[in-house]
C-alpha positions in Angstrom: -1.0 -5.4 42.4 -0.4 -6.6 45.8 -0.3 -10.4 46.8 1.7 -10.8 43.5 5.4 -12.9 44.6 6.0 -13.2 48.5 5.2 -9.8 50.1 5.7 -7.8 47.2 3.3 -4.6 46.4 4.2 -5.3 42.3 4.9 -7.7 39.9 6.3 -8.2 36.3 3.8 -9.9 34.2 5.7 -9.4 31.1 7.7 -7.1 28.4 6.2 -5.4 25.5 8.6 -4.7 22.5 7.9 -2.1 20.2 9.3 -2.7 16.6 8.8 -1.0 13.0 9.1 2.1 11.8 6.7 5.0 12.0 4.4 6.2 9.4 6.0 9.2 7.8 3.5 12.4 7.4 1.7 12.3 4.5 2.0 8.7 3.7 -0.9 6.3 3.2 -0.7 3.8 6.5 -1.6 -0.1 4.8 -2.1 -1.8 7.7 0.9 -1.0 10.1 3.4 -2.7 7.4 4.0 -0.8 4.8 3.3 3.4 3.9 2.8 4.4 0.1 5.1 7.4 -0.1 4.7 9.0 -3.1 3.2 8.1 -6.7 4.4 9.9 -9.7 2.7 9.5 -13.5 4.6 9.9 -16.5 2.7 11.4 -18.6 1.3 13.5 -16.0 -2.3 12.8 -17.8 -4.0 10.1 -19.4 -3.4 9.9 -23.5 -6.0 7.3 -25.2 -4.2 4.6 -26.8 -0.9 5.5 -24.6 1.3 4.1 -21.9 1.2 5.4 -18.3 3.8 4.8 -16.4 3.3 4.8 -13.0 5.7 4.8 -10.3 5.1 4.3 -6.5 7.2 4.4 -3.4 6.7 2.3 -0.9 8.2 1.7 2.8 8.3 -1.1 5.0 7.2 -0.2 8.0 7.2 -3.4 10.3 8.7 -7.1 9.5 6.3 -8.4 6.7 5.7 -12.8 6.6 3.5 -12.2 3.8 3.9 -11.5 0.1 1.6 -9.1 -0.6 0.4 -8.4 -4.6 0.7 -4.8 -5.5 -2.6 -3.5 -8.0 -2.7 -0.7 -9.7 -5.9 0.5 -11.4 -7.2 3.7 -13.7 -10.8 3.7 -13.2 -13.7 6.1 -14.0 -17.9 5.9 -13.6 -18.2 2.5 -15.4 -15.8 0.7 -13.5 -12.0 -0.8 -13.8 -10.0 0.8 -17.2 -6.9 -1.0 -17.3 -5.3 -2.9 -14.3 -1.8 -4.8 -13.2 -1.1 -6.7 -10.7 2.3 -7.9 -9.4 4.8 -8.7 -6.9 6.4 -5.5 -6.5 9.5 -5.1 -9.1 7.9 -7.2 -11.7 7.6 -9.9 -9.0 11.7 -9.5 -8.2 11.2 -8.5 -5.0 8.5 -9.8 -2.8 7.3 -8.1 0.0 8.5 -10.2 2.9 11.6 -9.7 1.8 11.8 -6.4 2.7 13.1 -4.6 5.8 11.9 -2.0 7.9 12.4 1.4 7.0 13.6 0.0 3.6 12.3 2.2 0.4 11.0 0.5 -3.0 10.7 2.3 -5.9 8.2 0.4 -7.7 7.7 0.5 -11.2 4.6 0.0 -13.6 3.4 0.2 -16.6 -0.6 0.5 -18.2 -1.5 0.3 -21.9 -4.6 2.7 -22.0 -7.2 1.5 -24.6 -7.7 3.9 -27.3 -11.3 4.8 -26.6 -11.0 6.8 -23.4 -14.9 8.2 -23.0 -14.7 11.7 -21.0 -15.3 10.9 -17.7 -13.5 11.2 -14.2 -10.9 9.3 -14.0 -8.8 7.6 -10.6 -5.8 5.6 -9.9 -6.4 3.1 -7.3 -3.3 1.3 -5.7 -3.6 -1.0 -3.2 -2.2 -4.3 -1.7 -3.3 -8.1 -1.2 -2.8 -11.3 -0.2 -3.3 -13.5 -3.3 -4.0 -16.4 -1.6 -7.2 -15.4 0.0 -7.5 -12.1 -2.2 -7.6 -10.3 1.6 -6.7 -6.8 0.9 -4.5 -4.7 3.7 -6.5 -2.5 5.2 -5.6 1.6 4.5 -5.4 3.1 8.5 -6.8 6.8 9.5 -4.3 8.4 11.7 -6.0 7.0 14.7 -5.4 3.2 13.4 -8.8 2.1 12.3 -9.2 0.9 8.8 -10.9 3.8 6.4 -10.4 2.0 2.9 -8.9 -1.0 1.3 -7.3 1.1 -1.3 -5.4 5.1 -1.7 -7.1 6.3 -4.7 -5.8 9.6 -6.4 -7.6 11.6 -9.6 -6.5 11.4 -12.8 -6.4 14.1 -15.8 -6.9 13.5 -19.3 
C-alpha cells in the first residue's frame, strides 16, 4: 500500500485478536459460543408415564454477554411432547458466566405423559435469548447457520 506514512511502501492499519476456543470434533457449533458435547438419556428410551433424564454437556467456546435459555424438547409427528426450559443448572449458572473452554454438565428432567402414541420420536436441544426469543444459530463446519436446534432420535 504505497503512499501510506512518509515514503513508506506499507502501513499498519490495525490488529486482529483471535479469542475462544475451538469447536471440538463432533460437537454441535451454536453460534461460535458455545459446542453441545455430548447428551446422554437415562433411561436410554422413552417409558409412558416416566421420567427422562437428560443430561447435556456443553462448552464455552468464546466470552458469552448473553444469558442464553437452554430448551430441551421430546417431540414426534404431532408436534412438541413435553418441554423445559432453563438457565442452565436449574437457572444456577447462567451462561455469561461462563468461561471459555469451561465444561457444564447440565442436568434435566421431563415427566413423559402416560399416553405415548407410537410414533417417531426426537429430542431437540437448543439455546435462546429470552428476551427477544432469538434462537443461536447451529453452524455447519464451514460457519453458516444450518439449524436453530441439534435434534437426536429417540426410542421407545
Amino acid at each position: 500500500m504505497a503512499g501510506c506514512g512518509r515514503g513508506g511502501t506499507s502501513c499498519k492499519v490495525g490488529e486482529v485478536v483471535v479469542s475462544g476456543a475451538a469447536v471440538p470434533e463432533g460437537a454441535t457449533n451454536f453460534g461460535d459460543q458455545i459446542a453441545l458435547l455430548d447428551v446422554q438419556l437415562d433411561p436410554p428410551t422413552l417409558v409412558p408415564g416416566g421420567q427422562q433424564n437428560v443430561t447435556v454437556q456443553w462448552q464455552a467456546l468464546a466470552s458469552l454477554s448473553d444469558d442464553y435459555t437452554v430448551f430441551v424438547q421430546v417431540v414426534n409427528s404431532g408436534g412438541v411432547v413435553v418441554q423445559v426450559d432453563s438457565w442452565p443448572l436449574q437457572g444456577t449458572y447462567p451462561t455469561s458466566q461462563w468461561r471459555i473452554g469451561e465444561v457444564i454438565r447440565d442436568p434435566y428432567l421431563l415427566y413423559l405423559p402416560a399416553e405415548l402414541p407410537e410414533d417417531n420420536y426426537q429430542l431437540l436441544i437448543g439455546l435462546y435469548r429470552l428476551a427477544d426469543l432469538q434462537r443461536v444459530p447451529v453452524l455447519a463446519e464451514q460457519g453458516f447457520p444450518v439449524d436453530d436446534k441439534a435434534t437426536f432420535p429417540l426410542a421407545k
